[in-house]
Steps between C-alpha positions, in 0.01 A plus 500: 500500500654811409544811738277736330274222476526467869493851614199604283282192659612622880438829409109393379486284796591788742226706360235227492578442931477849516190556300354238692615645859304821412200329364519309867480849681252656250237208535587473906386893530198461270411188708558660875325823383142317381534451863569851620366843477429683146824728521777177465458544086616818493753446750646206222487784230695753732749290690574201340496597106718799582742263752531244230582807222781637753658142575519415128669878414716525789626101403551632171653814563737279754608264211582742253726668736656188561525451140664831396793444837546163351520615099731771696727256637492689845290268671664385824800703478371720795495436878476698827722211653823663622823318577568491862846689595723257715752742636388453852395202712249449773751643754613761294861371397602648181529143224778478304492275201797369310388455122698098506200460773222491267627181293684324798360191658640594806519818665651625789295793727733710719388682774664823574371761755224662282580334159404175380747373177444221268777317330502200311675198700786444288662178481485498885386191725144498694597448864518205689184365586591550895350762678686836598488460853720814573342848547702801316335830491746676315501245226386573138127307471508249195196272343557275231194458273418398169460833246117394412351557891689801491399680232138394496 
């Protein structure tokens, strides 16, 4: 079956379900108003005509703008999404990022007063799998990690 084929019968088929969708509501409010007061008629002829006029315009009117972006080639191209900055962390430490970080699978996150650095590992060994049992305060803070939870 060919594609035009195809498209032309879904396109007929989408009008016949909505044809029939409106019929539905036209013959429910005839129906329900035999069974109220005189004044439901000419509230069909005032609200519902008009509503169905507007829905099929504005749908219309909705398309062809889509359309003409499209035939454009600018639809898409804009967002209000804005990159986020990372020059700061949650603490307020000034990040530092070595450029070797991004493509490393190992990176190596020095802590330094108020800046935070990352530097790919290197060649260097992970350290031993023993704990660090000894307590240095004036050390320089290390983390090993792999490049992909760091730059997620």
């Amino acid at each position: 079956m060919s594609t035009v084929h195809r498209t032309k019968s879904h396109t007929f088929f989408r009008y016949i379900i909505a044809a029939s969708g409106w019929l539905i509501i036209f013959y429910e409010w005839i129906r329900v108003s035999h069974q109220a007061p005189g004044r439901d008629e000419l509230a069909l002829v005032v609200v519902l005509i008009p509503a169905l006029f507007l829905i099929h315009v504005g749908a219309s009117a909705w398309i062809g703008h889509s359309r003409r972006l499209a035939a454009r080639g600018k639809r898409g191209l804009i967002t209000r999404y804005t990159s986020p900055v990372f020059s700061r962390d949650h603490l307020g430490r000034e990040l530092l990022f070595d450029e070797g970080s991004i493509g490393s699978k190992e990176v190596i996150i020095s802590i330094d007063g108020n800046t935070k650095s990352y530097a790919p590992a290197g060649e260097r060994s992970l350290p031993s799998k023993a704990p660090d049992t000894s307590i240095n305060i004036d050390r320089e803070a290390e983390s090993y990690a792999p490049a992909s939870e760091v730059w997620r």
